[in-house]
C-alpha positions as CSV (number, residue, x, y, z in Angstrom):
1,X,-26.2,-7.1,22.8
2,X,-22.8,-8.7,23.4
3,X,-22.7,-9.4,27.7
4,X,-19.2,-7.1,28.4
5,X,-17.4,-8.2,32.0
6,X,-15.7,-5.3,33.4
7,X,-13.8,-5.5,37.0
8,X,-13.3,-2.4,38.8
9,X,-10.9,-2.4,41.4
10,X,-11.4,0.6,43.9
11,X,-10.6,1.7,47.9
12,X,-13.5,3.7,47.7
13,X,-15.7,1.2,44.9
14,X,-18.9,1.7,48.1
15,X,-18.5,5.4,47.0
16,X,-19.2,4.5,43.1
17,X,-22.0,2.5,43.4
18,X,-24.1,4.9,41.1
19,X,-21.7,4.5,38.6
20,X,-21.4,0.5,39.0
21,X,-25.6,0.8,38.5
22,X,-25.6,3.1,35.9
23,X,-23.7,0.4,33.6
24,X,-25.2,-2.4,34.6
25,X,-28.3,-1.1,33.4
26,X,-26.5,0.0,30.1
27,X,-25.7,-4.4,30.0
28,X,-22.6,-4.9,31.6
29,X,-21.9,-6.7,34.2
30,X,-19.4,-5.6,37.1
31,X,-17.0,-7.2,39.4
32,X,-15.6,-5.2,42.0
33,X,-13.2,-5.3,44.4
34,X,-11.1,-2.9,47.0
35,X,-7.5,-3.2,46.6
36,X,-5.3,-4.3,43.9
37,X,-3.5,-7.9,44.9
38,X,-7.5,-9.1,44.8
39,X,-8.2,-7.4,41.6
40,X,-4.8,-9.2,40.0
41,X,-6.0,-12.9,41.4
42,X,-9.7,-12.0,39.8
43,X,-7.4,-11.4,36.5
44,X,-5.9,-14.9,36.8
45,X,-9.1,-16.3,37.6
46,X,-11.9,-14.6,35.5
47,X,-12.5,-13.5,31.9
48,X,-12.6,-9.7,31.9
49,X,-13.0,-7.4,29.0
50,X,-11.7,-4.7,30.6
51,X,-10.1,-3.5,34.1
52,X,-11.0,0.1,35.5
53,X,-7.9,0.5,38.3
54,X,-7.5,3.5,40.6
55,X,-4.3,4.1,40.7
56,X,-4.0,5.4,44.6
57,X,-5.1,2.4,46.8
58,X,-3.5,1.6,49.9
59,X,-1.2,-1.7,49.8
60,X,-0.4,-2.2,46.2
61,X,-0.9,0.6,44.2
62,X,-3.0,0.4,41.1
63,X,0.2,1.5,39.1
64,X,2.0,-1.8,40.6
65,X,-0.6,-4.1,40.0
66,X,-1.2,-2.7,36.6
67,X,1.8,-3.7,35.9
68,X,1.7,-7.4,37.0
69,X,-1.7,-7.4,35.0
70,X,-0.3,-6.6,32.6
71,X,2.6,-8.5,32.7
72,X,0.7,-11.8,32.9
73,X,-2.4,-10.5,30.8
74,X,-0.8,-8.1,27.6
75,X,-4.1,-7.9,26.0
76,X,-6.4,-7.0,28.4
77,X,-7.2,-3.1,28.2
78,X,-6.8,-1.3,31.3
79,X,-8.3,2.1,32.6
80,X,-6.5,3.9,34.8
81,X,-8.1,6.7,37.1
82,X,-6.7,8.8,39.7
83,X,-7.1,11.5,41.5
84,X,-3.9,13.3,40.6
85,X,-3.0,15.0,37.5
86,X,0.4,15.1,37.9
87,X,2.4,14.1,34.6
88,X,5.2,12.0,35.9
89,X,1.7,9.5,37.0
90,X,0.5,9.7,33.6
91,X,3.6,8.6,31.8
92,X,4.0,5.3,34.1
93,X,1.0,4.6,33.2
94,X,1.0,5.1,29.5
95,X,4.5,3.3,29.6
96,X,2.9,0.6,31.4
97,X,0.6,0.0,27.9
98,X,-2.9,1.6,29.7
99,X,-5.7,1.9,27.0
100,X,-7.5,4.7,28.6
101,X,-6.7,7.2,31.4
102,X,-9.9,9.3,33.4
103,X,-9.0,11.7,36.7
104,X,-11.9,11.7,39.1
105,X,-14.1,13.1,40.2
106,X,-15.7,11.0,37.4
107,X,-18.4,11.2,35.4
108,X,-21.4,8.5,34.5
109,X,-20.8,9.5,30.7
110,X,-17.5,9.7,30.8
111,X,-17.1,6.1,32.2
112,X,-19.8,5.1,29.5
113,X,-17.7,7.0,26.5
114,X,-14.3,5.0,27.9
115,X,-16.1,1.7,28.0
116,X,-17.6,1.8,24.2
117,X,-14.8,3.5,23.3
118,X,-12.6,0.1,24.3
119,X,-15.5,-2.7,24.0
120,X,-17.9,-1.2,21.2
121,X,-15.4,0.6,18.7
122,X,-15.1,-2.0,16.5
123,X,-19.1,-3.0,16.4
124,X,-19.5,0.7,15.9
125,X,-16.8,1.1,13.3
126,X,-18.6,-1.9,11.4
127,X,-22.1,-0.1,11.6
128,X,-20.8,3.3,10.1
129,X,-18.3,1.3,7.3
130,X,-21.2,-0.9,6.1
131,X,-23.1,2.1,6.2
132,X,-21.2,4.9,4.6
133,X,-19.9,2.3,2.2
134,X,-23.7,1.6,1.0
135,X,-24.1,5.5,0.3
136,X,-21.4,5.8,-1.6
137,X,-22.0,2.7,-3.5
138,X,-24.8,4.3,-6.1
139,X,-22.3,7.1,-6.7
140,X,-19.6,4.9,-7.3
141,X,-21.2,3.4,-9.2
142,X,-22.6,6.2,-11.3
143,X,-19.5,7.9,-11.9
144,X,-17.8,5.1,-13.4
145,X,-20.3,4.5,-15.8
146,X,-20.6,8.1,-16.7
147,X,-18.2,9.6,-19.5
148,X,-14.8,10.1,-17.4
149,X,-11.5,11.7,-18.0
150,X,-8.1,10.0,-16.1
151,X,-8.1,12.1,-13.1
152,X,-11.8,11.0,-12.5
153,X,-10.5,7.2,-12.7
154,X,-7.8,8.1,-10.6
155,X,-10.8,9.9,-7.6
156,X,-13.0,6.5,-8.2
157,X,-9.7,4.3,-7.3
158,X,-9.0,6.3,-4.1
159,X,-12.6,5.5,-3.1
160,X,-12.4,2.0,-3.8
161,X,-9.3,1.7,-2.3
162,X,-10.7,3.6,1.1
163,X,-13.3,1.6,1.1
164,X,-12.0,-1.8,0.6
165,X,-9.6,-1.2,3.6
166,X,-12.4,0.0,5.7
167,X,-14.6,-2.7,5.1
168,X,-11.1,-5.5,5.9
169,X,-11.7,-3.5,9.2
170,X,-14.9,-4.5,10.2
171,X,-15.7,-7.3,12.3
172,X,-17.8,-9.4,10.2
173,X,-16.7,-8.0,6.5
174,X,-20.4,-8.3,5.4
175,X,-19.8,-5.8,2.4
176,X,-16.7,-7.7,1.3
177,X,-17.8,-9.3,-1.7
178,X,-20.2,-6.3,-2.8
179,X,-16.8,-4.0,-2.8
180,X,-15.2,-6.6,-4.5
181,X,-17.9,-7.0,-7.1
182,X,-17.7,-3.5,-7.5
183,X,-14.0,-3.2,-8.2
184,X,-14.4,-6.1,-11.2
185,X,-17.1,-4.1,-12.5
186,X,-14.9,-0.9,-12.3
187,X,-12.2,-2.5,-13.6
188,X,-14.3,-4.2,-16.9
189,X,-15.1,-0.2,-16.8
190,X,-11.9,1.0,-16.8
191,X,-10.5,-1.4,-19.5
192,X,-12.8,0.0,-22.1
193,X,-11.2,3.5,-20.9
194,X,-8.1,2.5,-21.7
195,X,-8.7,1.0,-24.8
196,X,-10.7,4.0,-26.1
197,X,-8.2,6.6,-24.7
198,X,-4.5,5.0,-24.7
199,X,-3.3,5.8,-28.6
200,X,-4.0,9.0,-27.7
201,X,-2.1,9.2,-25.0
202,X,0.6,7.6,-26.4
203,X,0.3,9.1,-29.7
204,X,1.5,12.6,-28.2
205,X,4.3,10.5,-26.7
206,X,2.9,10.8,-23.8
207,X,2.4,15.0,-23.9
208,X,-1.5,15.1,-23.6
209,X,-3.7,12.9,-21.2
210,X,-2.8,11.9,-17.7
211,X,0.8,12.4,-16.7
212,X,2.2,9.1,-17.9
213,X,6.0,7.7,-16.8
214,X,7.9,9.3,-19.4
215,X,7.1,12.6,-18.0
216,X,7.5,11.9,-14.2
217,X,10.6,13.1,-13.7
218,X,10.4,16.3,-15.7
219,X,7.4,17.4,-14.0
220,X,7.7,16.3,-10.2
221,X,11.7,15.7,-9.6
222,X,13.4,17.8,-11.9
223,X,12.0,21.0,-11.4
224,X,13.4,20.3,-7.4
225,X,17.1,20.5,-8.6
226,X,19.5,23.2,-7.7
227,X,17.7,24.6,-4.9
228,X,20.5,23.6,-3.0
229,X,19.0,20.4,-1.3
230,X,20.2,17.2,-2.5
231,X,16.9,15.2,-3.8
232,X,16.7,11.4,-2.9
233,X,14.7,9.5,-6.0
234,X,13.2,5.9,-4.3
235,X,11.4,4.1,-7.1
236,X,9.7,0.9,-4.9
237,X,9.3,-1.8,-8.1
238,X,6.0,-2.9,-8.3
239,X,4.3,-0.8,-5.5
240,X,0.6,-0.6,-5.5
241,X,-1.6,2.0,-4.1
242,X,-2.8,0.2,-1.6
243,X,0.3,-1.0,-0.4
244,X,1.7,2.7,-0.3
245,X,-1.2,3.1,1.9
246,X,0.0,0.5,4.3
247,X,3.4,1.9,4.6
248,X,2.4,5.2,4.6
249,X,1.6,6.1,8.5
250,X,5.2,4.9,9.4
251,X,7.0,7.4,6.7
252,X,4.7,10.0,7.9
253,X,6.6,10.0,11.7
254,X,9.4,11.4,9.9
255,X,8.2,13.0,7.0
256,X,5.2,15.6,5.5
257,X,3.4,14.9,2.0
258,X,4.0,18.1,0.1
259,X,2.2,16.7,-2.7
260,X,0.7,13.0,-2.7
261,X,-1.1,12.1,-6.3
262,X,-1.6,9.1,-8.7
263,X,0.5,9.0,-12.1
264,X,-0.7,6.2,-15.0
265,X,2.2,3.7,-16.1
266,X,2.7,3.6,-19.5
267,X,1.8,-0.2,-21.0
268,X,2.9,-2.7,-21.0
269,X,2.8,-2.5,-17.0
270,X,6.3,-4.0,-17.4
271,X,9.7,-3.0,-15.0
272,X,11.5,-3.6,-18.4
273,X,9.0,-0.7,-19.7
274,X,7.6,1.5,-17.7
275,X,10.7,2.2,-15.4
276,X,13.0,2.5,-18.6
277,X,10.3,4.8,-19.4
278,X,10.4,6.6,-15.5
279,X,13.8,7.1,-16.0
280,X,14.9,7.9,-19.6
281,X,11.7,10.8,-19.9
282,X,11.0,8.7,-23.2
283,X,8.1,6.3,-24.4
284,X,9.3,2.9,-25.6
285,X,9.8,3.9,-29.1
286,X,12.0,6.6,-29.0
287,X,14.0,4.6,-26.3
288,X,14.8,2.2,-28.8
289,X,15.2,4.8,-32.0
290,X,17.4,7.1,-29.9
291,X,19.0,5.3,-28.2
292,X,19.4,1.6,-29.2
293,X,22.6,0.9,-27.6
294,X,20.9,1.3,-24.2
295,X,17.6,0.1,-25.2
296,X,17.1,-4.0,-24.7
297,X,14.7,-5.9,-26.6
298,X,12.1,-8.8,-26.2
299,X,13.9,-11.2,-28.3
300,X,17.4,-10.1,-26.3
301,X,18.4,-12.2,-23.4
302,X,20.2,-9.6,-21.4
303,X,18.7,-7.9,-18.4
304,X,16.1,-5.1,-19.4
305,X,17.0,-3.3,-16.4
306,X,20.5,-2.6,-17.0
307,X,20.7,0.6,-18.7
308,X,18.7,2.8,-15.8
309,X,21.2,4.9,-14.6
310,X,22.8,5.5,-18.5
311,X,18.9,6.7,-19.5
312,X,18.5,9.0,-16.2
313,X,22.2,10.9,-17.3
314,X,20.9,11.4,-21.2
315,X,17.4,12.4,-19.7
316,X,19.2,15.2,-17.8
317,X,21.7,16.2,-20.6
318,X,18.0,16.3,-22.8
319,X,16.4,18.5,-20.5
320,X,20.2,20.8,-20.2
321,X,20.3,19.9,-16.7
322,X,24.0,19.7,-15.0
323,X,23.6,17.2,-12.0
324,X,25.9,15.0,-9.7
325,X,24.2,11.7,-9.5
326,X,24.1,8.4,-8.2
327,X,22.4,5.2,-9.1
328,X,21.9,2.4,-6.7
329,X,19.4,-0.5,-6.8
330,X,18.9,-2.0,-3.8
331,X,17.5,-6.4,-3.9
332,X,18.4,-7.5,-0.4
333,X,18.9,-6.4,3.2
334,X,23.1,-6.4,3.3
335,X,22.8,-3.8,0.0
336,X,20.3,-1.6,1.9
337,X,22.7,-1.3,4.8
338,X,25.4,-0.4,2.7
339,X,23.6,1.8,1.1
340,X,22.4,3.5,4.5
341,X,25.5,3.8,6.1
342,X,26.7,5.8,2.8
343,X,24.3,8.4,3.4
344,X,26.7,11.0,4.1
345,X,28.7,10.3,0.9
346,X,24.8,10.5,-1.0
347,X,24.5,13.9,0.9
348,X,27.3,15.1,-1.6
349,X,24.5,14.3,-4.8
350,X,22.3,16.4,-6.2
351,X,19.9,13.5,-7.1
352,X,20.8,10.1,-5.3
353,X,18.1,7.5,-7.7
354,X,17.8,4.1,-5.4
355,X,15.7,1.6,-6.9
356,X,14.1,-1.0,-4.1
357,X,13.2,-4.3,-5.2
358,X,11.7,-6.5,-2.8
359,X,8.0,-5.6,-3.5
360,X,8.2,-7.4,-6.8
361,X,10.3,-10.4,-5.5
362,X,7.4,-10.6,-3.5
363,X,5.0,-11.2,-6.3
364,X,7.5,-13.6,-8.1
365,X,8.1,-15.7,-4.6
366,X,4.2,-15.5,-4.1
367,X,3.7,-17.6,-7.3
368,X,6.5,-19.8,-7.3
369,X,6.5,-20.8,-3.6
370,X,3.9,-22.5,-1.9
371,X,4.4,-21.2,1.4
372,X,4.5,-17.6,0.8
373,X,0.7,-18.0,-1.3
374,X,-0.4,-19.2,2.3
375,X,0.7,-16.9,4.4
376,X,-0.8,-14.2,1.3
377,X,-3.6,-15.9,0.6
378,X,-5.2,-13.1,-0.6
379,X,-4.9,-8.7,-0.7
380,X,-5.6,-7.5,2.3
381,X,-2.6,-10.0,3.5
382,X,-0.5,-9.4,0.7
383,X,-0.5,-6.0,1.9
384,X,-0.5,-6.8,5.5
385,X,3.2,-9.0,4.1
386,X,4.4,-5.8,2.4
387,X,4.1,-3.7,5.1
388,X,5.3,-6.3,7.3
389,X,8.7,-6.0,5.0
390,X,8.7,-2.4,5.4
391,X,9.0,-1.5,9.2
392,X,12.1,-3.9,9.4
393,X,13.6,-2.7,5.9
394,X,16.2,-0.6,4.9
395,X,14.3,1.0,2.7
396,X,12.8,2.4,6.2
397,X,16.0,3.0,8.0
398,X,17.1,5.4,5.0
399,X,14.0,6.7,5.8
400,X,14.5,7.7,9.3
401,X,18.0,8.4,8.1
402,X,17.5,10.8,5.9
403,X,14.6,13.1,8.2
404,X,16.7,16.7,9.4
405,X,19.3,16.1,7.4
406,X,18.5,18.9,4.7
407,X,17.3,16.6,2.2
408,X,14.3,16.1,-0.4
409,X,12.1,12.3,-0.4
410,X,10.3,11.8,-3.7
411,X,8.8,7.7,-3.4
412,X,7.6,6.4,-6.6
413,X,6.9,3.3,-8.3
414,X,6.8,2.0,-11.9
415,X,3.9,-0.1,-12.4
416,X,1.8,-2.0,-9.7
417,X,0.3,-5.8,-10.1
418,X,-3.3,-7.6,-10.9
419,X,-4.5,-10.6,-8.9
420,X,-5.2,-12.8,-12.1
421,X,-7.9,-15.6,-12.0
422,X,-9.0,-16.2,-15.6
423,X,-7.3,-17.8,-18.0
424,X,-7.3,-17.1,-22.2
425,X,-6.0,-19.1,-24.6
426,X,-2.9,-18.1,-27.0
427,X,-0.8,-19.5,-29.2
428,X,2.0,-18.1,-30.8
429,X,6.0,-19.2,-31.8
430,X,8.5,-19.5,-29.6
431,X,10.2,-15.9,-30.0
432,X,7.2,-14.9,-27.9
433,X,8.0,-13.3,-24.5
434,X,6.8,-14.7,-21.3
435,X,4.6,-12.5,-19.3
436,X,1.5,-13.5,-18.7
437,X,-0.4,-10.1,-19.3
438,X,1.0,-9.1,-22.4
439,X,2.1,-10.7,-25.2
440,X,4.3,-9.5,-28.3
441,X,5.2,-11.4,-31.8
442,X,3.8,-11.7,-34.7
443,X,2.7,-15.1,-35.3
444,X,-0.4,-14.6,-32.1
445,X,-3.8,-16.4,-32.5
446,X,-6.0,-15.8,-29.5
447,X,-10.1,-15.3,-29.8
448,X,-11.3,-12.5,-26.9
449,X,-13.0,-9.4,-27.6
450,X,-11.5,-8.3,-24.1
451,X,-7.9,-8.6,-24.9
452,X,-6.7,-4.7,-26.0
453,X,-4.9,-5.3,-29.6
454,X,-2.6,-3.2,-31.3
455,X,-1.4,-4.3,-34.9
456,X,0.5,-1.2,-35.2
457,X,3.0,-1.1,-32.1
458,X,4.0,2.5,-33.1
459,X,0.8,4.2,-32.7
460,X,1.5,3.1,-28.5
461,X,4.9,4.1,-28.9
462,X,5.9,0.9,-28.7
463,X,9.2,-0.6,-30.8
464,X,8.3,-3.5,-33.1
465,X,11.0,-6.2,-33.1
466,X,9.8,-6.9,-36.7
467,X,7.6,-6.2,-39.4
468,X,4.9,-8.2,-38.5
469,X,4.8,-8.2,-34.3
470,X,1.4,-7.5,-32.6
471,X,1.1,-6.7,-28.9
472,X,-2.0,-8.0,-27.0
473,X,-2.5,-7.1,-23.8
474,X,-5.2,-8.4,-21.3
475,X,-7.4,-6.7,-19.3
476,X,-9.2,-7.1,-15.8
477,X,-8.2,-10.1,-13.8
478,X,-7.4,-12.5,-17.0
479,X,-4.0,-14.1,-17.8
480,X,-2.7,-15.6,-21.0
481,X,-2.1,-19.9,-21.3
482,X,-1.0,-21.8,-23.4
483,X,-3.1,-24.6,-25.0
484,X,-0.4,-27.0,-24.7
485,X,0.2,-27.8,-21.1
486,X,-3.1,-25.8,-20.4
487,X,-3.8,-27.2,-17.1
488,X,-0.9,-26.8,-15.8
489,X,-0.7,-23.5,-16.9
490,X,-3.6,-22.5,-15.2
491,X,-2.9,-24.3,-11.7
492,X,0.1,-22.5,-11.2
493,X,-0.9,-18.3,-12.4
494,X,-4.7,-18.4,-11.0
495,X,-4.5,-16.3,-8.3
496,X,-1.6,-14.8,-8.7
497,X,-0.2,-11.4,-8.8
498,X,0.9,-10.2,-12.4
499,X,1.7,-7.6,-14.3
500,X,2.1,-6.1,-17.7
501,X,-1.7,-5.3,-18.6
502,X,-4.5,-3.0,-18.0
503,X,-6.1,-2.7,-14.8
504,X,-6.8,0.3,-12.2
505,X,-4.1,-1.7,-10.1
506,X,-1.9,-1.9,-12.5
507,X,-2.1,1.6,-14.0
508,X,-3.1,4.2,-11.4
509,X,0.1,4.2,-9.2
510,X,0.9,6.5,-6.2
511,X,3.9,9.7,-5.9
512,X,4.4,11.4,-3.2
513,X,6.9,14.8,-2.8
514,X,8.2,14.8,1.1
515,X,9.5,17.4,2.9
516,X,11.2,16.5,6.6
517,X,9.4,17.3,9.9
């Protein structure tokens, strides 16, 4: 057991002797002292894990020298006990940043339950991780192997999720690489889902299966309108479960989730897809049959973005909806402002969409520059980077904003991203698009029984840009290179987040329905 140094500073610390005993024979060891200018110098001159101050000695009080301790050492937790249980005591020394707070007469147990409570949390977090992660492993494991429909993909990502962010917790992340492991092995599992499942789904255009993007706003938004509140749309590009997760405590100070769920994108995991898709109600293929003056195509070199707010108007007129709207798409800080000082003016709306873009900037800067890859080196602090953005966004202060102000949240996303580290080879003319997950044309040789092929674009409800075009799209943690310029090619995209092919990360992609506090 890990040797613990507490000092306990004390007018009476003869009186507590028992106490002092009883944890020194639980392993730690005690320093004590009567008054609180000594207890401060011991501070400045020891290494103590912890500090148990009473807060009524005579001289300096425990609440003054609590605050020079802390003052000189932030970090070091601090007990506070007293005597009184008056509140205005309480809050001085809450404000003064105490970890724990015990009125006396005290008790052996409850000094005991303080101390692990500070010391041993995070050894004892670990034990009960490692070990609720290990049960849960075999069933994991079996239901992802069994015969599963999308809502049970969409249960078995939620638990891998959970538990990969519980294990990033623990102290020595022992069961890192076996949730890792597990996730690939998921994922390969997952893939085959897809493959076997997906023409289906997108068959029906999107009518039968999991609720896909072109039905996301008919089913969760649109049912909302004219209830007299105006409904505030915010699709984050690129947003990933986990990363939801992350930012997730900070909406909920303002906000309640009336209904939190996972959605699948439709393929290819694209911006230029699956949010024309979010917004328009339609799959791919009917975008471009119905509407080809808004649709934009691979081989075009306009923006594929452009047409949002055109497909959200004929996506209402199609559902014989009547609705004031506005559009907005937010890409840096001095837009977001702008945007939340126009609140007022948005309060006017029926539906206010507002797309955010800095998540996938993120990705993009993450593989192009070679200081943002270090400081994300890998998920857990690509996340921590993304939430990092959030608490000092915009996107948060029309958050805060927005809470009593009569209004309806619904957060979104279109797609989410893959951290790719294996390369396949492809080769193919040079009207073929750029992503590295997918690929469209019709001149494609490539040799991988893992790759998901479709010869026939219209049976995913996808447009062909002519007669010949084949869309392959990887699967798992692979990327497509080219053979020329291979190496370099590889170098640059390993270990990078993508998107535009199959993957739980990719695919399974959070909603949530808010209703102010």
């Amino acid at each position: 057991m890990q040797k613990y140094n507490i000092l306990w500073a004390d007018d009476e610390i003869e009186l507590l002797k028992p106490h002092i005993i009883f944890l020194e024979e639980k392993g730690y060891e005690i320093s004590s002292v009567n008054n609180g200018e000594e207890a401060i110098e011991l501070c400045d001159n020891q290494g103590f894990d912890v500090v148990f101050l009473d807060e009524n000695m005579p001289g300096m009080s425990g609440l003054e020298a609590l605050d020079v301790i802390k003052e000189r050492h932030p970090n070091l937790p601090v007990v506070m006990i007293t005597k009184s249980e008056e509140e205005n005591i309480m809050d001085q020394a809450i404000g003064s940043k105490i970890t724990d707070y015990l009125i006396k007469p005290l008790n052996p147990k409850q000094i005991l339950l303080s101390v692990k409570k500070i010391l041993d949390n995070q050894k004892l977090r670990t034990e009960k991780t490692n070990l609720g992660y290990q049960q849960d492993f075999q069933k994991i494991s079996m239901a992802y192997n069994e015969t599963m429909d999308a809502q049970g993909w969409t249960e078995i990502y939620k638990k891998l999720v959970f538990w990969e962010s519980e294990i990033e917790g623990t102290i020595d992340k022992s069961m890192a690489e076996v949730i890792n492991m597990q996730k690939t092995d998921a994922n390969s599992r997952f893939s085959e889902f897809i493959k076997d499942n997906y023409r289906d789904w997108a068959g029906s255009k999107g009518n039968s299966g999991p609720l896909l993007s072109n039905r996301l706003l008919d089913e969760k938004v649109f049912p909302m309108l004219g209830k007299g509140e105006p409904i505030f749309l915010v699709v984050i590009d690129n947003l990933r479960y986990d990363q939801w997760l992350a930012m997730k405590p900070e909406v909920e100070k303002y906000w309640n989730s009336e209904e939190e769920d996972l959605y699948f994108s439709i393929l290819p995991t694209t911006t230029a897809y699956a949010r024309n898709s979010l917004f328009s109600g339609l799959m791919p293929l009917d975008m471009a049959r119905f509407h080809p003056d808004l649709w934009v195509g691979e081989l075009d070199d306009e923006g594929k973005n452009m047409n949002e707010d055109k497909f959200l108007e004929e996506n209402l007129k199609r559902n014989n909806l009547s609705a004031k709207i506005s559009y907005n798409k937010i890409f840096n800080q001095n837009q977001g402002k702008v945007l939340v000082d126009s609140i007022n003016n948005l309060m006017q709306n029926d539906l206010n969409a507002i797309v955010f873009n800095f998540v996938d900037m993120l990705s993009h800067a993450r593989t192009d520059v070679e200081m943002i890859r270090q400081l994300a080196p890998d998920e857990a602090a690509y996340i921590s980077l993304t939430k990092s953005w959030f608490e000092h966004s915009p996107l948060l202060d029309l958050i805060k904003e927005l809470s009593g102000k009569g209004a309806k949240l619904f957060i979104t996303t279109d797609h989410g991203t893959m951290r790719v580290k294996k390369p396949i080879k492809i080769v193919g003319d040079r009207n073929v698009n750029s992503n590295l997950r997918y690929k469209v044309g019709k001149s494609l040789s490539f040799d991988d029984k893992d790759l998901f092929v479709s010869r026939n674009p219209e049976e995913l409800m996808l447009p062909k840009q002519n007669v010949s075009s084949a869309y392959v799209f990887t699967a798992e943690d692979s990327f497509f290179a080219y053979p020329n310029n291979y190496n370099h090619y590889v170098k640059m995209y390993t270990d990078t987040f993508q998107h535009g092919g199959i993957s739980m990360e990719e695919m399974i992609i959070p909603y949530v329905n808010l209703v102010s506090k």
